[in-house]
GUFI-274678 format. One record per residue (C-alpha): x, y, z; residue in three letters. Coordinates in nm, 4 decimals. Example, Ala and Ser with C-alpha at 12.3 -4.5 7.8 and 13.67 -1.06 7.14 Angstrom:
REM residues 2
<r east="1.2300" north="-0.4500" up="0.7800" rest="ALA"/>
<r east="1.3670" north="-0.1060" up="0.7140" rest="SER"/>
This chain:
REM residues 292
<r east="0.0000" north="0.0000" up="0.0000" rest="UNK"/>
<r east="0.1970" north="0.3046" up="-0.1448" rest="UNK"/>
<r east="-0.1559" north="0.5773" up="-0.2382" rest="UNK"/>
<r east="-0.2680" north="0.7302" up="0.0776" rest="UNK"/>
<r east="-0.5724" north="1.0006" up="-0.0335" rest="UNK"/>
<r east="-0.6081" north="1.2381" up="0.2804" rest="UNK"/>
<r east="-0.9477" north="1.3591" up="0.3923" rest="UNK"/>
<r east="-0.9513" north="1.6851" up="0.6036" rest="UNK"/>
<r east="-0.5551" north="1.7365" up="0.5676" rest="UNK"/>
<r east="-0.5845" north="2.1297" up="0.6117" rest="UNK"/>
<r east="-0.7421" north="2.0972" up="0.9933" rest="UNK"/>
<r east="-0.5474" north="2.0513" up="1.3073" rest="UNK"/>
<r east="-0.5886" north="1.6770" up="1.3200" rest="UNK"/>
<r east="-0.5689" north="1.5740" up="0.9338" rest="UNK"/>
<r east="-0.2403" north="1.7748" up="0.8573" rest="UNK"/>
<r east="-0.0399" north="1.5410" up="1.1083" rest="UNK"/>
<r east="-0.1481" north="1.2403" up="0.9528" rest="UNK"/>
<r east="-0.0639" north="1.3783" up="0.6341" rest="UNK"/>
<r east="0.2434" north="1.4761" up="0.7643" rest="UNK"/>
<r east="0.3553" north="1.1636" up="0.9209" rest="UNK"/>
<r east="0.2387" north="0.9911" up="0.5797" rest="UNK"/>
<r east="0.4705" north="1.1579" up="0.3604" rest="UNK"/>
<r east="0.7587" north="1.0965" up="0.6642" rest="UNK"/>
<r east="0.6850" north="0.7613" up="0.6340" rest="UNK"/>
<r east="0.7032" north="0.7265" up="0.2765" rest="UNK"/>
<r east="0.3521" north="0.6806" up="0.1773" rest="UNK"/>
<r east="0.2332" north="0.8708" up="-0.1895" rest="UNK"/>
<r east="0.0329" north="1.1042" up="-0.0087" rest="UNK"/>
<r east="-0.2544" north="1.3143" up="-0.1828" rest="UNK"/>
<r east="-0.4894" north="1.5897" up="-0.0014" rest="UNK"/>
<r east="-0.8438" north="1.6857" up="-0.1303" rest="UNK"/>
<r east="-0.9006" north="2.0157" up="-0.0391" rest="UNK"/>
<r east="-1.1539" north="2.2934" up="-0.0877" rest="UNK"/>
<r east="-0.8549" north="2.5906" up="-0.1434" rest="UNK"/>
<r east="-0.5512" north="2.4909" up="-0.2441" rest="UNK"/>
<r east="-0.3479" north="2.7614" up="-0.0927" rest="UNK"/>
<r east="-0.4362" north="2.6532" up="0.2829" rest="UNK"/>
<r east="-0.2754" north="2.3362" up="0.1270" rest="UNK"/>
<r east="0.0797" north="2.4547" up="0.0224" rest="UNK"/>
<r east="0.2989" north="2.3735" up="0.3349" rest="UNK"/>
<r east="0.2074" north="2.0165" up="0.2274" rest="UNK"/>
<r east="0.3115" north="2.0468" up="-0.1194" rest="UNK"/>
<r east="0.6365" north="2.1658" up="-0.0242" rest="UNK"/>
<r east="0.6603" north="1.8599" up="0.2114" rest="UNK"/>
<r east="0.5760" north="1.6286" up="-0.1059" rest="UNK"/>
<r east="0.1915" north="1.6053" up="-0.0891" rest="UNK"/>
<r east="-0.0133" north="1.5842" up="-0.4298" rest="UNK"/>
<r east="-0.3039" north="1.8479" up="-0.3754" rest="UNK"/>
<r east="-0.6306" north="1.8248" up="-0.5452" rest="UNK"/>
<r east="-0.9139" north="2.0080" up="-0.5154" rest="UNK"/>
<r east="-1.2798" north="1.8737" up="-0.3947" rest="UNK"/>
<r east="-1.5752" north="1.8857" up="-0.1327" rest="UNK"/>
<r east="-1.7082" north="1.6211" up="0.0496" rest="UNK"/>
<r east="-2.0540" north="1.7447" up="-0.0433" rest="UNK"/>
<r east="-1.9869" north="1.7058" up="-0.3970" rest="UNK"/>
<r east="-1.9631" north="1.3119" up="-0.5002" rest="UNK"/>
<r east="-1.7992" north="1.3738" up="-0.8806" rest="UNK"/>
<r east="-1.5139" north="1.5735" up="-0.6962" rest="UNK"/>
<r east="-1.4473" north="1.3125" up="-0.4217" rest="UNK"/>
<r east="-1.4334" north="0.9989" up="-0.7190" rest="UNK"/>
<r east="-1.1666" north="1.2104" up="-0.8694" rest="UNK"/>
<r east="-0.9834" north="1.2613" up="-0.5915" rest="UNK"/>
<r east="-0.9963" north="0.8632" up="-0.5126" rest="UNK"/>
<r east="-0.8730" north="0.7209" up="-0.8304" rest="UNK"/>
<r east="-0.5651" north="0.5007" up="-0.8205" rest="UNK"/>
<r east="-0.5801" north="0.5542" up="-0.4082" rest="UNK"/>
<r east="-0.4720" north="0.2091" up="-0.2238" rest="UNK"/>
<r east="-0.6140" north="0.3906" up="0.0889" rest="UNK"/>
<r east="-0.8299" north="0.6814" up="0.2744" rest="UNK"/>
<r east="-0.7710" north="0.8887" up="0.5919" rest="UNK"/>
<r east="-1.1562" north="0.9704" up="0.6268" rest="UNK"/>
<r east="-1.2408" north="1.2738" up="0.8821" rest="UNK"/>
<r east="-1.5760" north="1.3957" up="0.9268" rest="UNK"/>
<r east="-1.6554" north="1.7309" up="1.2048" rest="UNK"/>
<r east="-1.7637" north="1.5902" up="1.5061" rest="UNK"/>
<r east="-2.0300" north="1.8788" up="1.5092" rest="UNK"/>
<r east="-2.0801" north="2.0348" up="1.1661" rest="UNK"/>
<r east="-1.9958" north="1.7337" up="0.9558" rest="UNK"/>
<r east="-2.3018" north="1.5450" up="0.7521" rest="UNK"/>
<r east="-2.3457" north="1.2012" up="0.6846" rest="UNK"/>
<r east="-2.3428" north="1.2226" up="0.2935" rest="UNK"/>
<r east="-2.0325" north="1.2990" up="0.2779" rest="UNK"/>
<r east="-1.8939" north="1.0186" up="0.4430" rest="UNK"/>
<r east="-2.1249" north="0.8214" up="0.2251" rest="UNK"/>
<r east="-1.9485" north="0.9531" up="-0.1091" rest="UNK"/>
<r east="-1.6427" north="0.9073" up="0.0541" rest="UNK"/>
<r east="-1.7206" north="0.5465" up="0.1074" rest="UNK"/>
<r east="-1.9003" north="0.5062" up="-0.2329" rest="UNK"/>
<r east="-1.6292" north="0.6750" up="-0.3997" rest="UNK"/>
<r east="-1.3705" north="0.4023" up="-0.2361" rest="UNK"/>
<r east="-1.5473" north="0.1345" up="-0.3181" rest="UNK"/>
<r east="-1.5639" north="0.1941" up="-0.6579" rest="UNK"/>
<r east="-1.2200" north="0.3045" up="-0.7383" rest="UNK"/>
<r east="-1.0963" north="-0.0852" up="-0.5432" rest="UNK"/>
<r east="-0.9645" north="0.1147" up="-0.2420" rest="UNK"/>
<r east="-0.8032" north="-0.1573" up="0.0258" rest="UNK"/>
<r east="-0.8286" north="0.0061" up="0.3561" rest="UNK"/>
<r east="-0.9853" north="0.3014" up="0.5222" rest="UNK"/>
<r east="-0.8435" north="0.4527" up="0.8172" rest="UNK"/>
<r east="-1.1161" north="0.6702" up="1.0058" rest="UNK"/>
<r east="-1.0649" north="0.8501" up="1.2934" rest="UNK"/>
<r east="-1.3755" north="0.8665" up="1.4583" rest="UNK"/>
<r east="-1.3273" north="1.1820" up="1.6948" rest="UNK"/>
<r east="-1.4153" north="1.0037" up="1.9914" rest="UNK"/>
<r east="-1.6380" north="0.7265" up="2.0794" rest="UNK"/>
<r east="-1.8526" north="0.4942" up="1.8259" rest="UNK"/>
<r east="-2.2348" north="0.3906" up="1.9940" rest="UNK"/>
<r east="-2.3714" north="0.0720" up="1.9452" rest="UNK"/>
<r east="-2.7270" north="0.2617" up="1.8953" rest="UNK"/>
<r east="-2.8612" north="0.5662" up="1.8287" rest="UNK"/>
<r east="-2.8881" north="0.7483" up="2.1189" rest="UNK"/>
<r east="-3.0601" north="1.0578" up="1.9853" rest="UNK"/>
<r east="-2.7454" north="1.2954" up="2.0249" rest="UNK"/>
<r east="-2.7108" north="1.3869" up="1.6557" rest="UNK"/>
<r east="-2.3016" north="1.3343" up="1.5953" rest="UNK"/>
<r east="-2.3193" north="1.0675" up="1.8310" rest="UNK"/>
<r east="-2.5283" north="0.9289" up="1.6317" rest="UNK"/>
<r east="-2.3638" north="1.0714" up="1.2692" rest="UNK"/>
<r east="-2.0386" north="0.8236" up="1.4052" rest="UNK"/>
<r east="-2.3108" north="0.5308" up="1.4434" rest="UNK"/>
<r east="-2.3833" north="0.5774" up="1.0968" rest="UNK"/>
<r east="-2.0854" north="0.5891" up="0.9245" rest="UNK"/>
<r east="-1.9499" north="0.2673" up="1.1190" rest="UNK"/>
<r east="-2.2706" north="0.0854" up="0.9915" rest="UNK"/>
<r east="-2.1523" north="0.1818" up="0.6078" rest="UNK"/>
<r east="-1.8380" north="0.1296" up="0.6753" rest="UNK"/>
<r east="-1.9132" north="-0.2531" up="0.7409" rest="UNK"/>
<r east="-2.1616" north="-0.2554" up="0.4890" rest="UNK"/>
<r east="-1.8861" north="-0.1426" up="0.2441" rest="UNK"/>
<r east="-1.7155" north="-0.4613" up="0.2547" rest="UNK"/>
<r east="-1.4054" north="-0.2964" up="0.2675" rest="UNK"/>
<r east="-1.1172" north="-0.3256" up="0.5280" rest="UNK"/>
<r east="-1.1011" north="-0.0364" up="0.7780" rest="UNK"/>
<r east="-0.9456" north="0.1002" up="1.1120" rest="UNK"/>
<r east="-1.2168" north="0.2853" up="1.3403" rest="UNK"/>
<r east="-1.0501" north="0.4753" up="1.5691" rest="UNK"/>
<r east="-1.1671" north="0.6275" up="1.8492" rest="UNK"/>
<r east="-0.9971" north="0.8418" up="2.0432" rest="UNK"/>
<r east="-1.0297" north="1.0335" up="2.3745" rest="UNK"/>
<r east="-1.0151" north="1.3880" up="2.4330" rest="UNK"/>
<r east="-0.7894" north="1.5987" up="2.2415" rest="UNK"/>
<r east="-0.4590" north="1.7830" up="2.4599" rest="UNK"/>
<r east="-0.4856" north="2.0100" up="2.1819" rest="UNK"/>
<r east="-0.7608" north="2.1454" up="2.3240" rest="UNK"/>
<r east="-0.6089" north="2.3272" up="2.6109" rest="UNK"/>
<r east="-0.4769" north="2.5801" up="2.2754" rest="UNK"/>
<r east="-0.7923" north="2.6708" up="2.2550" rest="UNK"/>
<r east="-0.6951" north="3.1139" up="2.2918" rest="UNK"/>
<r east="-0.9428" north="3.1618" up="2.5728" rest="UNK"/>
<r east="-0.8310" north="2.8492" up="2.7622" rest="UNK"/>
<r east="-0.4411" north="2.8854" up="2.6620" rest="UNK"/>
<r east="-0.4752" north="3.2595" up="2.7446" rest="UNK"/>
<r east="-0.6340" north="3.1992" up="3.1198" rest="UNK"/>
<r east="-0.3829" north="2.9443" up="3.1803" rest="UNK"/>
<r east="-0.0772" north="3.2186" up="3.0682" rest="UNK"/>
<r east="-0.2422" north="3.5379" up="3.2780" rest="UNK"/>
<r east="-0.4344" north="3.3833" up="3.5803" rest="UNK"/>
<r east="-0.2366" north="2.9928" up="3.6447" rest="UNK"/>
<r east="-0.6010" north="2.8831" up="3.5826" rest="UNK"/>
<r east="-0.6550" north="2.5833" up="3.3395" rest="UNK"/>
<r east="-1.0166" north="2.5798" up="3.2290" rest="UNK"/>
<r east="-1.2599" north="2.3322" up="3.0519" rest="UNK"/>
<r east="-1.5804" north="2.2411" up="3.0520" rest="UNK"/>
<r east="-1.6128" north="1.9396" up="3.2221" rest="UNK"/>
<r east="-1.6800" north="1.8470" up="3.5895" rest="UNK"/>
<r east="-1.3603" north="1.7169" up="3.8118" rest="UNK"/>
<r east="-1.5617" north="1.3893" up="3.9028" rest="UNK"/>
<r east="-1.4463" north="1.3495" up="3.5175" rest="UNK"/>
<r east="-1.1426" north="1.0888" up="3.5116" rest="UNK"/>
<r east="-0.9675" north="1.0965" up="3.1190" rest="UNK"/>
<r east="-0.7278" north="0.9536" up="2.9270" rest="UNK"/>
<r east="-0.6416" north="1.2485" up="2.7018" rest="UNK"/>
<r east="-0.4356" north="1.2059" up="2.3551" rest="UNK"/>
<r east="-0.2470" north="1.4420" up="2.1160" rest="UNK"/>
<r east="-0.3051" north="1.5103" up="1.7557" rest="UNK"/>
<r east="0.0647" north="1.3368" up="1.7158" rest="UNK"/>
<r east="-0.0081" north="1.0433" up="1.8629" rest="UNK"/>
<r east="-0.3587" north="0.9990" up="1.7209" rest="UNK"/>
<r east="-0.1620" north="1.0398" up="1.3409" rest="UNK"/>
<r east="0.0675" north="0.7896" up="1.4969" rest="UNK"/>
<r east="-0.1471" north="0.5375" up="1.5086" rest="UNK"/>
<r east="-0.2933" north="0.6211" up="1.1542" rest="UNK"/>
<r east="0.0367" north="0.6087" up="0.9998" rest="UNK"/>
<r east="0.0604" north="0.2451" up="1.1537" rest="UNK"/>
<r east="-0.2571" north="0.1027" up="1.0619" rest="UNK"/>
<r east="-0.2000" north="0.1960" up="0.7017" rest="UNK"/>
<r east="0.1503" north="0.0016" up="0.7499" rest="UNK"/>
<r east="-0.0095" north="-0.3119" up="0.8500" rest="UNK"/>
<r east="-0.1119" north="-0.5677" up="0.6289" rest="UNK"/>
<r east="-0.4062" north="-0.6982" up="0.7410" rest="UNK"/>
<r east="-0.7642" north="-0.6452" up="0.5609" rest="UNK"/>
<r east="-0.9826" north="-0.7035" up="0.8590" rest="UNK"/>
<r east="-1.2601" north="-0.4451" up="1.0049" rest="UNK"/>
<r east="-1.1818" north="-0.3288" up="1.3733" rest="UNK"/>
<r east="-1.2753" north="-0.0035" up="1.5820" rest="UNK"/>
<r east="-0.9577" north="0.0315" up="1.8511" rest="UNK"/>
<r east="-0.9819" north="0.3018" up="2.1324" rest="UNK"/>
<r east="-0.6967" north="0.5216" up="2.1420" rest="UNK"/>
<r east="-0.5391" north="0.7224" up="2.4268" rest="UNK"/>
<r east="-0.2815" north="0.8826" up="2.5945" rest="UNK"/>
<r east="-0.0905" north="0.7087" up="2.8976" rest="UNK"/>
<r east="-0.2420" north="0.8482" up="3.1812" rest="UNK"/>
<r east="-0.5861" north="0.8584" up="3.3338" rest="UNK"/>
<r east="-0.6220" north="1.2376" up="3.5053" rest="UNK"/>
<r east="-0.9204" north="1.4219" up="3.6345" rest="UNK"/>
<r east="-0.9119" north="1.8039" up="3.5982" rest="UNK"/>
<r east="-0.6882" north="1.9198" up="3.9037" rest="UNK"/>
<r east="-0.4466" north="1.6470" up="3.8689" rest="UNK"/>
<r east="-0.4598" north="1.8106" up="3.4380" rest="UNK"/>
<r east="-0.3233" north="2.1165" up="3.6285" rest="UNK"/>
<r east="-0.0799" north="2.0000" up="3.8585" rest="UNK"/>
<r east="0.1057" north="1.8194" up="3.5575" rest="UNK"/>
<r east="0.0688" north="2.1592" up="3.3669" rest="UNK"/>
<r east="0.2221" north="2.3475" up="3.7073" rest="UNK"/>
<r east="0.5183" north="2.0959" up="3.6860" rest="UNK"/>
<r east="0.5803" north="2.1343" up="3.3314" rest="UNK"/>
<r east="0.5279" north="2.5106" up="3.3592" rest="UNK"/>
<r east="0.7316" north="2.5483" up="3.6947" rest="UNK"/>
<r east="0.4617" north="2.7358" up="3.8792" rest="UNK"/>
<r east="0.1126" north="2.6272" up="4.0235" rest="UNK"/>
<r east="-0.1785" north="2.5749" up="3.8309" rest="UNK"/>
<r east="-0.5210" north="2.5586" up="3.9416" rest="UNK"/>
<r east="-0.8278" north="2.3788" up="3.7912" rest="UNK"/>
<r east="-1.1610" north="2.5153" up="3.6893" rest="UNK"/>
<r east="-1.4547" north="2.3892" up="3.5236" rest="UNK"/>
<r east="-1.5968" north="2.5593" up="3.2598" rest="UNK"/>
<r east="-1.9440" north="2.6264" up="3.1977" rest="UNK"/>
<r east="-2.1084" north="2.4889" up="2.8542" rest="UNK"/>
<r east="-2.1686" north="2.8212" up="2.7427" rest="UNK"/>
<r east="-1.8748" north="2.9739" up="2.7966" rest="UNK"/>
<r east="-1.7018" north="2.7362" up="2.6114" rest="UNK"/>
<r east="-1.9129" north="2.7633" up="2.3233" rest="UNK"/>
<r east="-1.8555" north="3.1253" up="2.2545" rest="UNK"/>
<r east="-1.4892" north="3.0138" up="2.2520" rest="UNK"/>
<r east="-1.5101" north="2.8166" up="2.0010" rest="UNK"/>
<r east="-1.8231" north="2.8567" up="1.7844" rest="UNK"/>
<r east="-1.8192" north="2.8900" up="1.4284" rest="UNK"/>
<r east="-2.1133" north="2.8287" up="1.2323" rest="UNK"/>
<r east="-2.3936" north="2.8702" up="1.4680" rest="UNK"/>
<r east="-2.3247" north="2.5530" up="1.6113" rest="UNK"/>
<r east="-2.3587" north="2.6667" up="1.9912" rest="UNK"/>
<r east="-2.6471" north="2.5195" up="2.1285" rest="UNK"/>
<r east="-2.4631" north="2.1640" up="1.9729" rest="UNK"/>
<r east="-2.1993" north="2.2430" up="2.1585" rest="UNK"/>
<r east="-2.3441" north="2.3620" up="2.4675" rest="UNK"/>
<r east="-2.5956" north="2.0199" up="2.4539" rest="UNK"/>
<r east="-2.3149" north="1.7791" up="2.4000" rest="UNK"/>
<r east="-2.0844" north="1.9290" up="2.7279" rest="UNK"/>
<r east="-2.3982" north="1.9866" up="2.9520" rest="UNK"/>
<r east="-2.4356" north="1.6223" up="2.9114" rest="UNK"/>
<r east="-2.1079" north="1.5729" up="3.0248" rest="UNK"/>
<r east="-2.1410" north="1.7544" up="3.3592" rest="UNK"/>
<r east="-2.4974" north="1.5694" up="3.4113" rest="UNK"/>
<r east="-2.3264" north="1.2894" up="3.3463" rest="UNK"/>
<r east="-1.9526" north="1.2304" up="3.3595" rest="UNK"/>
<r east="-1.9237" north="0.9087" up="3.2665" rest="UNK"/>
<r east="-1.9688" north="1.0410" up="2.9417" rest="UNK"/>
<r east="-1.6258" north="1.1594" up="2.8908" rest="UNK"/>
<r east="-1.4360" north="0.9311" up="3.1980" rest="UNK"/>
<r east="-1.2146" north="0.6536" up="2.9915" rest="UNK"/>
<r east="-1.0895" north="0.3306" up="3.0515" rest="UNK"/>
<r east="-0.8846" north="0.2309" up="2.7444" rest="UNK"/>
<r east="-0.6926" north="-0.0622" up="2.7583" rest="UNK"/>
<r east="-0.3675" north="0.1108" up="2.6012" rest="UNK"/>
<r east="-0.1562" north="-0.2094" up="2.6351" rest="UNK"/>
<r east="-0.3982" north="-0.4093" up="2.4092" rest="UNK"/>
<r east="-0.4046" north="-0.1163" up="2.1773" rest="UNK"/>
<r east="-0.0482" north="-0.0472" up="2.1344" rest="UNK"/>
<r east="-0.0161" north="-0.4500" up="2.0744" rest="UNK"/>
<r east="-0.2143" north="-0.4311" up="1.7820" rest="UNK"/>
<r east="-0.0730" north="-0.0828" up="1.6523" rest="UNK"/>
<r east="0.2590" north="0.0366" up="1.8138" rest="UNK"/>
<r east="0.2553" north="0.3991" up="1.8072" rest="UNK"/>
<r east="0.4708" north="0.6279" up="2.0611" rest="UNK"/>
<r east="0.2919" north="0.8087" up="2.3362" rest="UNK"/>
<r east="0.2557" north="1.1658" up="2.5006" rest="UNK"/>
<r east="0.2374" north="1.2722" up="2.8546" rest="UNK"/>
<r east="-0.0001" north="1.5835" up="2.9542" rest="UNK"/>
<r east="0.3282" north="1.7308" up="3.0897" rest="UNK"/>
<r east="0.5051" north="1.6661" up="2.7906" rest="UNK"/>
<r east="0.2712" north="1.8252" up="2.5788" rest="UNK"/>
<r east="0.2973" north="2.1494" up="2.8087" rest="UNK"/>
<r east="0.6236" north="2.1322" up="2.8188" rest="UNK"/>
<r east="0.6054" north="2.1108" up="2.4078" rest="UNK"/>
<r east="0.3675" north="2.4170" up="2.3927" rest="UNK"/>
<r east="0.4762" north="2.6412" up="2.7161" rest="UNK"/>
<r east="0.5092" north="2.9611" up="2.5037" rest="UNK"/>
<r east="0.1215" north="2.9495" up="2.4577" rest="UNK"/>
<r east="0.0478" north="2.8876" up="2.8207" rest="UNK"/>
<r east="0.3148" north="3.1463" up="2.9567" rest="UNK"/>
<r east="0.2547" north="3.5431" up="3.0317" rest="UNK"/>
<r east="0.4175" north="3.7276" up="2.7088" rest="UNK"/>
């Protein structure tokens, strides 16, 4: 498997996998809507063409001669057609393996949360498809402390916010390590179906977040949770709020929600991929968490 086609290879989680393909060798080819958000991978070696998810013809074109697919889909703005011409599009062009990254955890059933439920139906295709494909699912994202309003709080007040409760207990993971693990199931040879959890080496709730941040940072960081709302103004682009709002008010009614239990061992059995400590990842990104 040389033909990797790259879904999403612009956005903070596709452009390390993308990165770590070409690294690794792989023919690596982006589809993206502008081309000139895409040029710091064509210097690397990437092929760009140019497509949208929404529109099938573009997504075919972008497939042909591809051995395999890094498929991404937004957790809150994404739809399910165009995973569907993603898939459609693979089948038809003979691809061998799809690697999806999930964005978090897969339900067995519909449980009436509408991405929740768009990763539901996607896995359900994705079996239907007949073709081989890594699910992965991974816990919550390190690179989410960046966020400017979190990152910014933690710089000017030693206060690390997010919007969960601290009777949350997580296994967070970085963007790195999540393309990691794509970069490795596209290496291995089987042609089997399998969802995997992914995460990060350590199970933390929020104030024991901070006190690895306060080590890495050399100065003592306090946690606090961060209302739904609030969080959603940080980050809301295209009216999306109230999604965003719904989906972490759940969490705080109900924190098993978001509290992990990966078995990382079994995980890193079936694909090796290096880990990254919270501290580690503060340590790697102090500038944005430190008073200019």
């Amino acid at each position: 498997m040389k033909n990797i086609l790259v879904i999403g290879a612009t956005g903070p989680q596709g452009g390390p996998v993308a990165e770590k393909l070409i690294a690794a060798g792989f023919n690596t080819r982006v589809m993206v809507r502008d081309e000139t958000k895409a040029a710091p991978l064509a210097a690397k070696g990437a092929e760009v063409v140019t497509g949208d998810l929404t529109d099938a013809a573009s997504v075919a074109a972008a497939m042909a001669g591809q051995d395999g697919v890094f498929l991404l889909i937004s957790f809150f703005s994404g739809q399910f057609d165009q995973a569907r011409n993603v898939i459609d599009a693979a089948k038809a062009a003979g691809v061998q393996k799809i690697v999806w990254n999930a964005t978090g955890p897969i339900p067995e059933v519909k449980l009436g949360h509408p991405s929740m439920d768009l990763r539901n139906d996607i896995y359900n295709a994705l079996k239907d498809s007949g073709i081989a494909f890594v699910a992965l699912q991974p816990t919550t994202y390190m690179e989410n402390f960046l966020i400017p309003a979190i990152a910014q709080e933690v710089a000017e007040k030693d206060v690390l916010p997010y919007p969960m409760p601290e009777a949350v207990n997580c296994q967070w993971i970085s963007h790195q390590e999540a393309a990691n693990y794509v970069v490795t199931a596209f290496q291995d040879d089987k042609r089997d179906q399998v969802a995997l959890d992914i995460a990060g080496p350590e199970k933390l709730n929020g104030p024991e977040i901070a006190a690895r941040f306060g080590k890495a940072l050399g100065r003592e960081i306090t946690f606090r949770p961060m209302p739904p709302a609030e969080f959603a103004k940080a980050i809301s682009f295209g009216g999306n709020e109230d999604a965003i709002v719904g989906h972490y008010q759940s969490i705080f009614d109900h924190p098993e929600m978001m509290t992990t239990d990966v078995d990382t061992a079994a995980t890193l059995v079936a694909l090796p991929s290096e880990q990254v400590s919270i501290e580690d990842f503060a340590k790697l990104y102090s500038a944005a968490f430190t008073r200019a």
